[in-house]
N, CA and C of each residue as an Amber inpcrd file, in Angstrom:
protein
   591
 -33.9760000   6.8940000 -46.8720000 -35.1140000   7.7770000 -46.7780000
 -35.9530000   7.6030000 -48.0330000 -37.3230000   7.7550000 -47.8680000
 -38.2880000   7.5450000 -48.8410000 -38.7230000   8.7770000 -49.2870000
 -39.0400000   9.8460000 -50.1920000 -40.3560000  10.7630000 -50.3070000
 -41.2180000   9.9950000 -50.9550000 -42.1640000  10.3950000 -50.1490000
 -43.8980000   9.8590000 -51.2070000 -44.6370000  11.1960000 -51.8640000
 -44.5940000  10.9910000 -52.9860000 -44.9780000  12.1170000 -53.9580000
 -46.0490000  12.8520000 -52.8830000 -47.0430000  12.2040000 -52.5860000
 -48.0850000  12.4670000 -52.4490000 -48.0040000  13.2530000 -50.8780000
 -46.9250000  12.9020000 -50.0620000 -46.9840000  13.0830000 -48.7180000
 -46.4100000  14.6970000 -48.5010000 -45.5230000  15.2550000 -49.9580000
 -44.4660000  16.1050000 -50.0710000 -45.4040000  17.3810000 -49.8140000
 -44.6330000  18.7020000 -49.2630000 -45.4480000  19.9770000 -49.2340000
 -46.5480000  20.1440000 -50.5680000 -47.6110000  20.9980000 -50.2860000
 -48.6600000  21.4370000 -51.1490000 -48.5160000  22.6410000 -51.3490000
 -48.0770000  23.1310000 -52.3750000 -47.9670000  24.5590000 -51.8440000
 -49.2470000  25.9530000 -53.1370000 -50.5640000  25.9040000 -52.1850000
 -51.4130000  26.6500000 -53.0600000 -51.0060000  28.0960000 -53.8950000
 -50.9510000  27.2670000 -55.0150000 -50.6060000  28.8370000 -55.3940000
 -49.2860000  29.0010000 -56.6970000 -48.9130000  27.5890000 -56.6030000
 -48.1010000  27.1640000 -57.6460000 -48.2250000  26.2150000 -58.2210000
 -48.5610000  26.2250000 -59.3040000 -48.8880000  25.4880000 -60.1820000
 -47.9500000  24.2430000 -60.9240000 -46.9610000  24.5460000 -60.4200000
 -45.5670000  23.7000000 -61.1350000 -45.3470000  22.6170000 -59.6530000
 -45.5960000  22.8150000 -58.4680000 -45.3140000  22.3220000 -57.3450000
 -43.6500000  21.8980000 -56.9630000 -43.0720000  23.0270000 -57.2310000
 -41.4790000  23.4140000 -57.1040000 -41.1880000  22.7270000 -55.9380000
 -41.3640000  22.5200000 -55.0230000 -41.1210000  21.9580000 -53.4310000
 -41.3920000  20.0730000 -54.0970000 -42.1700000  19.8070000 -53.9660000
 -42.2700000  18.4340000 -54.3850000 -41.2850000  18.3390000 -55.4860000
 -41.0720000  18.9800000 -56.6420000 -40.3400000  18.4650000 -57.4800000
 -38.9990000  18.3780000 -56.8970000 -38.1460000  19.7540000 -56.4960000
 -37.4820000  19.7380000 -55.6030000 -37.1330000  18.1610000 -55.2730000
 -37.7260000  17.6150000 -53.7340000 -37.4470000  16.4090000 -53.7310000
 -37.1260000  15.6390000 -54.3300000 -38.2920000  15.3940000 -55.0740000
 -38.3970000  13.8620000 -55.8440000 -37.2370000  13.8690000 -57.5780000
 -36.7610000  15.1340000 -57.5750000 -35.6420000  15.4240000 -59.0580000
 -34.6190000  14.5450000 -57.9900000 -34.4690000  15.2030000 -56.5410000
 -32.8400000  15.1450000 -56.3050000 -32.9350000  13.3210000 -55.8350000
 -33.7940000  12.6410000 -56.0180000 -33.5660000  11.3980000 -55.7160000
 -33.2100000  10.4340000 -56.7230000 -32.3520000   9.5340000 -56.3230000
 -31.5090000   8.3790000 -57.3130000 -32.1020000   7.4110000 -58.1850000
 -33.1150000   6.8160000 -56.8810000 -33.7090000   5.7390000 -57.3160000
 -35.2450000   6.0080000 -57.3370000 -36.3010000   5.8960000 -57.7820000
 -37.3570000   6.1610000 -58.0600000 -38.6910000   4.4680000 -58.0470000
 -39.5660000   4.8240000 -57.5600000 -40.2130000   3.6870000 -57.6950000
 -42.2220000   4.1600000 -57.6530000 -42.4090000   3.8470000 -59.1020000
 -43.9640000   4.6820000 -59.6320000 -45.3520000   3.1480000 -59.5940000
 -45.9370000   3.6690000 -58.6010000 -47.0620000   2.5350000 -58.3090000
 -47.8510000   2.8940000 -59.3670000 -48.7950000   2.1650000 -60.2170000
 -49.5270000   2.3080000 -61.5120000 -50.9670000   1.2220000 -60.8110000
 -51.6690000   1.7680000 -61.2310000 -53.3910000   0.7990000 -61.2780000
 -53.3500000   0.6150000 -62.7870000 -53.4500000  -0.6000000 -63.1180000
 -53.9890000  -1.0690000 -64.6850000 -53.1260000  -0.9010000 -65.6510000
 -53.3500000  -0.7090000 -67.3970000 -52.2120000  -0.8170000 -67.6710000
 -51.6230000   0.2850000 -68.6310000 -51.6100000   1.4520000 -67.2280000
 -51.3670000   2.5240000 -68.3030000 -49.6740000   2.7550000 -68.7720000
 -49.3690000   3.0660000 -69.9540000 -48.2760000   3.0150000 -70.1240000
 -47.4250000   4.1950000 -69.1330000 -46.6920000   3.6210000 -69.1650000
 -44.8340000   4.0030000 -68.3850000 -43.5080000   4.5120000 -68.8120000
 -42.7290000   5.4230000 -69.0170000 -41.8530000   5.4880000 -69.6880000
 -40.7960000   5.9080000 -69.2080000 -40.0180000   5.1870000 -68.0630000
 -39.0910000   6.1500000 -67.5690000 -37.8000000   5.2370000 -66.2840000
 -36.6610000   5.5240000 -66.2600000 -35.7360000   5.0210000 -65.7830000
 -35.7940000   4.5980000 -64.4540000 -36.9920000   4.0490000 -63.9060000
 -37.4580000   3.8170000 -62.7630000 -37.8230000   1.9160000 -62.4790000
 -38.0930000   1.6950000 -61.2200000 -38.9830000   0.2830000 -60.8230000
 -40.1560000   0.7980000 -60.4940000 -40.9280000  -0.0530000 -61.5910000
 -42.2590000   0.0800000 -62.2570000 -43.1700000  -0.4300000 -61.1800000
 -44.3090000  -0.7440000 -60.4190000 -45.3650000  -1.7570000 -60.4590000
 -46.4150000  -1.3330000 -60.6750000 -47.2230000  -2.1610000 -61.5630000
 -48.7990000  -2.1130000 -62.0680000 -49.4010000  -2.9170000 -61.1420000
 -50.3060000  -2.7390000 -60.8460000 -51.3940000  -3.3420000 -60.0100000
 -53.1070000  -3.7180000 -61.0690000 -53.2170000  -5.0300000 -60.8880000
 -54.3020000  -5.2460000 -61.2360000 -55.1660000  -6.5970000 -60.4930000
 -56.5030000  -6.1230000 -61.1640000 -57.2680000  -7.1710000 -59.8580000
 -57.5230000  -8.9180000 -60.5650000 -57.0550000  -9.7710000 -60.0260000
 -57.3060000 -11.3080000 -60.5670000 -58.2770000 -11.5170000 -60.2130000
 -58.2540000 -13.1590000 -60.5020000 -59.7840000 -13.8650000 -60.4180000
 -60.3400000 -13.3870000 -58.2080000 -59.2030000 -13.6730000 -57.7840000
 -59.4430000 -13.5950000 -56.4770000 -58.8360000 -13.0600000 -54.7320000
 -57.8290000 -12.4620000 -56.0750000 -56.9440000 -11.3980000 -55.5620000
 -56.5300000 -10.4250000 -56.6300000 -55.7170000  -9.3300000 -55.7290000
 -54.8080000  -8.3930000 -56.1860000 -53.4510000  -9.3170000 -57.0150000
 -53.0730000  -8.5680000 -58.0810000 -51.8250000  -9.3500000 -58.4800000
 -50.8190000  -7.8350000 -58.9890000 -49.6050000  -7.9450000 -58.6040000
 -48.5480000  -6.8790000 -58.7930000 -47.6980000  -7.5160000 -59.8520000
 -47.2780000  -6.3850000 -60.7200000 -46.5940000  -6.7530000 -61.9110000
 -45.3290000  -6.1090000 -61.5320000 -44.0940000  -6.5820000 -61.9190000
 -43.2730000  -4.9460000 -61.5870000 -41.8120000  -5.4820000 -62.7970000
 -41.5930000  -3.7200000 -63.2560000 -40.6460000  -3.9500000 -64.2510000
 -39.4610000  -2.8810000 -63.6150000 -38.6230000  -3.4670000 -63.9960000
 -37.5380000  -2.5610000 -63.5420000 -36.7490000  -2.0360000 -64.8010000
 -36.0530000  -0.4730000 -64.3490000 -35.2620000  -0.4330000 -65.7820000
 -34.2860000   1.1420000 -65.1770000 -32.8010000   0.7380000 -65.5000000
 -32.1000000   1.6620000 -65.3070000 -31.1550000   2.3510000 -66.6480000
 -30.0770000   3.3790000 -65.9780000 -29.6070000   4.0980000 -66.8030000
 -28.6270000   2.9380000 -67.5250000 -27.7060000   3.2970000 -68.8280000
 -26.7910000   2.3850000 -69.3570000 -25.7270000   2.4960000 -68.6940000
 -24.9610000   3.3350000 -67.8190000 -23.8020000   3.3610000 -66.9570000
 -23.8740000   2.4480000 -65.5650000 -25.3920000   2.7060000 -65.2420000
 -25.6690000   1.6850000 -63.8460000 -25.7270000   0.4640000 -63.8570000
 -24.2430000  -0.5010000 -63.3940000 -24.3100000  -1.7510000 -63.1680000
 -25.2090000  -2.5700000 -62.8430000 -25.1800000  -3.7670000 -63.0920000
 -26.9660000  -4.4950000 -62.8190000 -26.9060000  -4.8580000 -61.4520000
 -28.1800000  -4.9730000 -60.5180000 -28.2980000  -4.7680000 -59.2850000
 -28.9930000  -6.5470000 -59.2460000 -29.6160000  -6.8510000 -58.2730000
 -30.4140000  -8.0980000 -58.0390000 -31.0300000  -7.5940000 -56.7120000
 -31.9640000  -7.9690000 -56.6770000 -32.4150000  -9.8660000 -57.1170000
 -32.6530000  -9.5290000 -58.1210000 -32.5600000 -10.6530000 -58.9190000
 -33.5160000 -11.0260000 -60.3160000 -34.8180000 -11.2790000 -60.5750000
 -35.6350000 -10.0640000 -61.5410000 -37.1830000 -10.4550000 -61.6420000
 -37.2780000 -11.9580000 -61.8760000 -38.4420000 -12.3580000 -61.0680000
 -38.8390000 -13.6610000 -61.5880000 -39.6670000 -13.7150000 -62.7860000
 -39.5390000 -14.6740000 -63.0890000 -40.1660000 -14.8510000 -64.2780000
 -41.5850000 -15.9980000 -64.6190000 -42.8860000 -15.4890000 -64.7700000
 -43.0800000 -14.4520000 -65.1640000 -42.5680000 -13.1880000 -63.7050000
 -43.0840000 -11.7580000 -64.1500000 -42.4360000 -11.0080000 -63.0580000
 -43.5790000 -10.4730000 -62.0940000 -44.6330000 -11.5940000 -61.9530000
 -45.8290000 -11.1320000 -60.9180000 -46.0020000 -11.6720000 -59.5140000
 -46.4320000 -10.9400000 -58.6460000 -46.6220000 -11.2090000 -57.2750000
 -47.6530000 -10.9980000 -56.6250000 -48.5110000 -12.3230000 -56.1210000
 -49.1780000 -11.9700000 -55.3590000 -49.4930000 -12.1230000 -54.0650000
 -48.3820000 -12.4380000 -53.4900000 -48.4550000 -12.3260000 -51.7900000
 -47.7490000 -10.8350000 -51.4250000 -48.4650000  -9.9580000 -51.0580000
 -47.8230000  -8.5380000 -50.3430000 -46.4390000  -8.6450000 -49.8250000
 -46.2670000 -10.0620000 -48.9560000 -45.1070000  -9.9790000 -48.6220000
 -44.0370000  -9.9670000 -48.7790000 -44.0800000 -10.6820000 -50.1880000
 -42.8330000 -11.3730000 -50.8650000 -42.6400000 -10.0840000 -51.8110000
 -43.4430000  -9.4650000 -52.2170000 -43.5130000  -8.2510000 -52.8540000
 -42.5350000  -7.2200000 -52.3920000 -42.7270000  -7.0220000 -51.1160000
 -42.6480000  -6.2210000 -50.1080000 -40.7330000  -6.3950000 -49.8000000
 -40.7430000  -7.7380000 -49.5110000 -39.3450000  -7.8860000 -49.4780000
 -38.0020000  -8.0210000 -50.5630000 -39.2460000  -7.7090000 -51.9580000
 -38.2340000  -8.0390000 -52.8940000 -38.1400000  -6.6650000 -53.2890000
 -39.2000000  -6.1550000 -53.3860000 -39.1320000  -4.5190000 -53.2130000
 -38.3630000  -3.6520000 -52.5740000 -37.8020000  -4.0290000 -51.3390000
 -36.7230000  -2.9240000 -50.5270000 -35.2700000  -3.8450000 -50.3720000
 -35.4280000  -5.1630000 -51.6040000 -34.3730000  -5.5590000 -51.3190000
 -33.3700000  -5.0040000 -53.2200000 -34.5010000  -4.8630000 -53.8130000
 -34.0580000  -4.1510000 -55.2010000 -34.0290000  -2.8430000 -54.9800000
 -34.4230000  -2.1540000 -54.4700000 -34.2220000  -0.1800000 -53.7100000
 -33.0060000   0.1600000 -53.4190000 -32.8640000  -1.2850000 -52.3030000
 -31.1950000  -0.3410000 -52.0570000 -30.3030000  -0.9340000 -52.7010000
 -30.2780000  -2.0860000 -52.8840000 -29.1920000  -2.9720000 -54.4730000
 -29.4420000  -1.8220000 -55.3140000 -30.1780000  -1.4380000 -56.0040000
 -30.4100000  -0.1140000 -56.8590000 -29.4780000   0.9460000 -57.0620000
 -29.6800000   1.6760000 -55.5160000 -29.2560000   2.8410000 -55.2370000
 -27.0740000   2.1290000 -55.0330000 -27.4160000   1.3720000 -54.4950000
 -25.6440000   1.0600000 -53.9210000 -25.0970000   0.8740000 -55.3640000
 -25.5490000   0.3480000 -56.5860000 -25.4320000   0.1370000 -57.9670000
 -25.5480000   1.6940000 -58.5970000 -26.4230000   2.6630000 -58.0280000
 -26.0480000   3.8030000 -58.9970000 -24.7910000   4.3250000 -58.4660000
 -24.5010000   4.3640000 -57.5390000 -23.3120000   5.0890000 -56.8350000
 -22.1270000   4.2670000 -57.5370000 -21.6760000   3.1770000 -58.3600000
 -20.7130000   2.8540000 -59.1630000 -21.4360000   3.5080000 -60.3710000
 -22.4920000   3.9220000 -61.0760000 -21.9680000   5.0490000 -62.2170000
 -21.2950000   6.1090000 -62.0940000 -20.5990000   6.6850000 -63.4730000
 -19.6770000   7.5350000 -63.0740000 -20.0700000   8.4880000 -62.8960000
 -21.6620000   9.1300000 -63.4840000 -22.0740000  10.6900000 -63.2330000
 -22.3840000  11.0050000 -61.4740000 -23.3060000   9.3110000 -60.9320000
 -23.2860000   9.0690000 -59.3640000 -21.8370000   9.1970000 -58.7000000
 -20.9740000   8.5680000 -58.7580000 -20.5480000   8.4050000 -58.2320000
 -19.1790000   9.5390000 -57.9030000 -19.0030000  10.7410000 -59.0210000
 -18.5450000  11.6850000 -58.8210000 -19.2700000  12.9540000 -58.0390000
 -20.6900000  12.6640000 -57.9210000 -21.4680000  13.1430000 -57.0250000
 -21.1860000  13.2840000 -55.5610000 -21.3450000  11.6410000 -55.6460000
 -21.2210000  11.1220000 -54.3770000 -19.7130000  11.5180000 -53.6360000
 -18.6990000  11.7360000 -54.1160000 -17.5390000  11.9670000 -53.7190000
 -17.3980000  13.5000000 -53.3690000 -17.6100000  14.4210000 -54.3970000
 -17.7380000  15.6660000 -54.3900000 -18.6010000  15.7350000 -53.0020000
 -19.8430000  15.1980000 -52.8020000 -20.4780000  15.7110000 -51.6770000
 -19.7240000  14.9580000 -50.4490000 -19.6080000  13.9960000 -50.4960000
 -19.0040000  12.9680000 -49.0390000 -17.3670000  14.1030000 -48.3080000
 -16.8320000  14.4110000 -49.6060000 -15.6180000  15.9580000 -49.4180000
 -15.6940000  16.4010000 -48.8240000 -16.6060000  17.2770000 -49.0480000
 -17.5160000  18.4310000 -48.5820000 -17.7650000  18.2220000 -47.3540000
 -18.6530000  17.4490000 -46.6910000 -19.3570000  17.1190000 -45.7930000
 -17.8210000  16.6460000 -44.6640000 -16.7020000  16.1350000 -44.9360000
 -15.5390000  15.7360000 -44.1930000 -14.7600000  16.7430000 -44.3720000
 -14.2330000  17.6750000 -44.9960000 -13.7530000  18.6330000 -45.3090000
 -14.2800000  19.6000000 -44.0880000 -15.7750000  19.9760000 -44.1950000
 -16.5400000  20.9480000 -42.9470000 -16.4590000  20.2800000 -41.8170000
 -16.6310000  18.4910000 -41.3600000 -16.3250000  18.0780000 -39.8880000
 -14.9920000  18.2490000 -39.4720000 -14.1460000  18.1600000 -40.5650000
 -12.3400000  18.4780000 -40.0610000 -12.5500000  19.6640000 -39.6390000
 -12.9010000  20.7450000 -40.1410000 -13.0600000  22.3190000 -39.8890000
 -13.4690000  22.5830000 -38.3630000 -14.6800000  22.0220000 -37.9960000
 -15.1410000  22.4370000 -37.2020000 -14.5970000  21.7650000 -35.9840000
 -14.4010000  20.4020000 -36.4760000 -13.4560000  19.8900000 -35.0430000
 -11.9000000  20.4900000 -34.8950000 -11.1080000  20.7590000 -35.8820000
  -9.7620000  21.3750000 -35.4380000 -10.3500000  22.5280000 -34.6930000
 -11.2970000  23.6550000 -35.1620000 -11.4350000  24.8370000 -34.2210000
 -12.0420000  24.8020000 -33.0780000 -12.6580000  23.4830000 -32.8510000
 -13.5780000  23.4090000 -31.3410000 -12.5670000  22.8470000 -30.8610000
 -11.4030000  22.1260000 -31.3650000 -10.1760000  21.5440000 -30.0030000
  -9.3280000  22.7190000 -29.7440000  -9.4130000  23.3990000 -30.4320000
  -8.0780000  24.5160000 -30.5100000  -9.0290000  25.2990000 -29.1570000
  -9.9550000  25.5970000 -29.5940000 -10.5760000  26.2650000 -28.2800000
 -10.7610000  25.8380000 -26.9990000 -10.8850000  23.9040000 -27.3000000
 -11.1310000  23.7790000 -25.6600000  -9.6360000  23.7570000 -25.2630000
  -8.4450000  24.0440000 -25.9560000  -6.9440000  23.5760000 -25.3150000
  -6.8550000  25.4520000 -24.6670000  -7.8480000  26.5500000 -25.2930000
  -7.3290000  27.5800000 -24.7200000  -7.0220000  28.5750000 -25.9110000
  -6.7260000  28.5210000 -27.1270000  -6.2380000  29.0580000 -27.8300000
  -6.4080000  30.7090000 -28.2810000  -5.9430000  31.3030000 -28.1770000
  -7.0200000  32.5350000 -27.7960000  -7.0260000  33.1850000 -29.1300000
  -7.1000000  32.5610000 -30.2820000  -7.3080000  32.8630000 -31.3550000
  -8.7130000  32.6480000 -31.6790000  -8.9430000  31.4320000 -31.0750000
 -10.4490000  31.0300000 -30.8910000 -11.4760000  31.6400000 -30.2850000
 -11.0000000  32.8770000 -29.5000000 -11.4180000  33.6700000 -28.9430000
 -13.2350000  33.8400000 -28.7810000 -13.5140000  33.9040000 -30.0840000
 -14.6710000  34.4490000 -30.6420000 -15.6820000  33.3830000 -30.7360000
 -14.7080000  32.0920000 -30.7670000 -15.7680000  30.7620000 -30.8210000
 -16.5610000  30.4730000 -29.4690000 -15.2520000  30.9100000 -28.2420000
 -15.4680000  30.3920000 -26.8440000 -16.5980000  31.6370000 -26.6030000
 -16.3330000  32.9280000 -26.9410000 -17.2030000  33.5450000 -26.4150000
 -18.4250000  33.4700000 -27.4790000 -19.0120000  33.0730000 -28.0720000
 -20.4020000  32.5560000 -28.4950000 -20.6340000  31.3280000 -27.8600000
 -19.6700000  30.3570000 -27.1170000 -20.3370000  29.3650000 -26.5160000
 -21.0320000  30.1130000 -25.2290000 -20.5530000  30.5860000 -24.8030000
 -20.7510000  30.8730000 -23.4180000 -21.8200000  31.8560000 -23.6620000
 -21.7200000  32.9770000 -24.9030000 -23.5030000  33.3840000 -24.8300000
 -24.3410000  32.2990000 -25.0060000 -24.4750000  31.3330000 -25.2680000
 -25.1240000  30.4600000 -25.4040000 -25.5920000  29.7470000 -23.9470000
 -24.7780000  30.2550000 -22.7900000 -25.0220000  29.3180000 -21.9450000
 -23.8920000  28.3780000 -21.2220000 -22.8210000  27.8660000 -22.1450000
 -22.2420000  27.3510000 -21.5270000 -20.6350000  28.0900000 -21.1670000
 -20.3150000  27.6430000 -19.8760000 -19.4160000  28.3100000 -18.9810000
 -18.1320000  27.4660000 -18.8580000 -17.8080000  26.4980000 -19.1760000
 -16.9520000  25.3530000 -19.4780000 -16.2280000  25.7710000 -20.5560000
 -16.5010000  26.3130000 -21.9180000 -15.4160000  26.6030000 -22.6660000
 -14.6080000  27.7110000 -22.4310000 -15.0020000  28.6720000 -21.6230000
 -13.6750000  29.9410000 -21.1910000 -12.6410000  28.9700000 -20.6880000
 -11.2450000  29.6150000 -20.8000000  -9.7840000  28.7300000 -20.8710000
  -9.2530000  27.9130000 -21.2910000  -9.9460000  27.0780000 -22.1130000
  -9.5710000  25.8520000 -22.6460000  -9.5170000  24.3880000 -21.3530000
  -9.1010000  23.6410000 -22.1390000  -9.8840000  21.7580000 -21.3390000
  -8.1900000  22.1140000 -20.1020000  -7.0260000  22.7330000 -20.3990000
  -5.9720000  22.3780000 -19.4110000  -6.7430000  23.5390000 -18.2320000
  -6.7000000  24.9160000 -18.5620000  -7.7120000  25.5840000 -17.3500000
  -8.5740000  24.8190000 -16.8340000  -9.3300000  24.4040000 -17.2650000
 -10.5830000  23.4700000 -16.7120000 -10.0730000  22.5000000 -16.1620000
  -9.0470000  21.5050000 -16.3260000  -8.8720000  20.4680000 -15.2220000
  -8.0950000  21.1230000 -14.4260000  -7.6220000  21.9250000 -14.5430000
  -6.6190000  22.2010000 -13.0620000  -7.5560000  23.0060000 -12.0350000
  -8.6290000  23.8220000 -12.3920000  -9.4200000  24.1220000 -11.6680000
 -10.3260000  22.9650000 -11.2620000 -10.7090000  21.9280000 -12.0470000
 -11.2780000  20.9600000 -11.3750000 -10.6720000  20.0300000 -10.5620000
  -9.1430000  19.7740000 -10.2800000  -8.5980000  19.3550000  -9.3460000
  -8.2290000  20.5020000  -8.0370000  -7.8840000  21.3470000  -8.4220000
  -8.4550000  22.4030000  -7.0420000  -9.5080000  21.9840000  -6.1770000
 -10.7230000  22.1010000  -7.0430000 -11.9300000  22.0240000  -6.0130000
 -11.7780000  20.5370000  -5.2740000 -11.3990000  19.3300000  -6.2050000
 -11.4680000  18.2340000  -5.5870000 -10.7720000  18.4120000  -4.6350000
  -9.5810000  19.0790000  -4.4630000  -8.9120000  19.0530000  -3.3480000
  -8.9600000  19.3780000  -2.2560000  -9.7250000  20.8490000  -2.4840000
 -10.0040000  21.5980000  -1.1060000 -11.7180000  20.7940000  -0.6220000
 -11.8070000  20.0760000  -1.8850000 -13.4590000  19.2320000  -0.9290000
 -12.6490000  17.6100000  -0.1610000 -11.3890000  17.5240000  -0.4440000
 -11.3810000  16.3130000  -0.0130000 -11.0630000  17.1300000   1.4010000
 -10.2130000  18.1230000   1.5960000  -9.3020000  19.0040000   2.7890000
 -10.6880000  18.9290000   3.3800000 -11.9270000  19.7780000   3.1210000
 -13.0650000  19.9720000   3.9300000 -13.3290000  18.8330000   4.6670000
 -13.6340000  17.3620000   4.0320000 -14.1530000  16.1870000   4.2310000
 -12.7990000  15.9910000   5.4240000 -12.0880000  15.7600000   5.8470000
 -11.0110000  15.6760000   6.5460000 -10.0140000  14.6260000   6.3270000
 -10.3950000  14.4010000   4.7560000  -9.3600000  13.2030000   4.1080000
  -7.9060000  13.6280000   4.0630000  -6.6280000  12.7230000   4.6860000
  -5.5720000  13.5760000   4.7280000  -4.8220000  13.2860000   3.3760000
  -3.6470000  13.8720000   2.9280000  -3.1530000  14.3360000   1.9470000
  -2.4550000  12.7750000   2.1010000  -1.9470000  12.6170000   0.9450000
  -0.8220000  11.7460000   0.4800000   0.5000000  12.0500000   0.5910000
   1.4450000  11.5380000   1.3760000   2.8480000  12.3870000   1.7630000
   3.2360000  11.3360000   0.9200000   4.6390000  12.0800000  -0.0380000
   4.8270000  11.0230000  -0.3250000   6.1910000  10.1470000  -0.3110000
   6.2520000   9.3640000  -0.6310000   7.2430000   8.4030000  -0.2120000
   6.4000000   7.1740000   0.8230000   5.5290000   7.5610000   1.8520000
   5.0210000   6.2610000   2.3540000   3.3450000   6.3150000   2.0810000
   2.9940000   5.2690000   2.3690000   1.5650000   4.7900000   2.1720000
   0.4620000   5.9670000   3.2120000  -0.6320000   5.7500000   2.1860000
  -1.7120000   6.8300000   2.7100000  -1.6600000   6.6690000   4.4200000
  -2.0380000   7.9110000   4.9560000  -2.0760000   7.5990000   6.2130000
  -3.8580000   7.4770000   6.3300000  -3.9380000   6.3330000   7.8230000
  -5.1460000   5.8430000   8.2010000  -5.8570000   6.8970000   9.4050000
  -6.5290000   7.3980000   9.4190000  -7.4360000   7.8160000  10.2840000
  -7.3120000   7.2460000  11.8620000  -6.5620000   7.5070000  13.0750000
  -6.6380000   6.9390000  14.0740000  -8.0710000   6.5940000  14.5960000
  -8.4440000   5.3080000  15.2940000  -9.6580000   4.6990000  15.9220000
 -10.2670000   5.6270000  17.0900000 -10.9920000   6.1610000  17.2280000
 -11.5270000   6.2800000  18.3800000 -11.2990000   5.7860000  19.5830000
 -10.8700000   5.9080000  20.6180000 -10.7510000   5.0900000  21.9350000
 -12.7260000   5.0520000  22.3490000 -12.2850000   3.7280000  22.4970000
 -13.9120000   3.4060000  23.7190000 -13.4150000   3.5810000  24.7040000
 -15.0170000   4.2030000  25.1970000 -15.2290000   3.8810000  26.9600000
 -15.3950000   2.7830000  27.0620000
């Protein structure tokens, strides 16, 4: 995911623009477009933009924290570009080399664990109590009946209620249809032919 400074809420009336900062603090990797050559100072991938004899030409500097392992590709050298494209691809190919490189520092990467926990810790949660409920559990009580205010009618009894009532119905629709039963010990019986006139 990208934020673009510029694209982030506006919010009239605050002067600090807490919502944009918001965003753009909690992100890893950072990347500040510049016109000309105003100075820069900060743990980010840089590009300056300036105009040549007959094109646009992009400068770009990169620069990270001292814990964050070095990422690639490697700036060329000199470190300017002027085909958009090549720009373009060396650009989102240093973004996420970047970001996959901060996640081996150690302040990232205890982040990253603490939250990834968290986030598996709450899917274990919620899936042990949604199976416990569809098996019936009537401790779950309270879960099944908010499904069903919701609409659905499938979680009262749990998944063994539910198939045995759904082999019921199959049964008495096959009985309706005049399909005969399976005796068992010998092979299905066949439907006698009609006699012609």
């Amino acid at each position: 995911m990208f934020h673009v400074a510029t694209k982030l809420p506006f919010t009239d009336g605050d002067p600090q623009q807490l919502q944009r900062k918001r965003h753009i603090g909690n992100d890893i990797v950072a990347l500040v477009y510049q016109e000309g050559n105003t100075p820069f100072l900060s743990d980010v991938i840089k590009i300056q933009s300036t105009e040549g004899m007959d094109k646009r030409v992009y400068q770009v500097s990169v620069t990270a924290r001292e814990d964050v392992p070095p990422f690639g590709p490697a700036l060329p050298d000199p470190p300017i570009f002027t085909e958009r494209s090549l720009l373009r691809e060396f650009l989102l190919t240093k973004l996420i080399n970047a970001e996959i490189s901060c996640y081996k520092a150690q302040q990232f990467s205890r982040l990253e664990l603490r939250t990834r926990s968290s986030l598996l810790e709450n899917l274990q949660a919620e899936l042990s109590t949604r199976s416990r409920c569809m098996m019936g559990d009537p401790s779950t009580s309270t879960l099944a009946s908010a499904e069903s205010a919701r609409g659905t009618s499938e979680g009262s009894g749990g998944f063994i209620e539910n198939f045995k009532r759904a082999i019921r119905v199959r049964s008495h629709s096959f009985e309706t249809l005049g399909v005969p039963k399976k005796v068992s010990g010998s092979t299905s019986q066949k439907p006698k032919d009609r006699e012609r006139l």
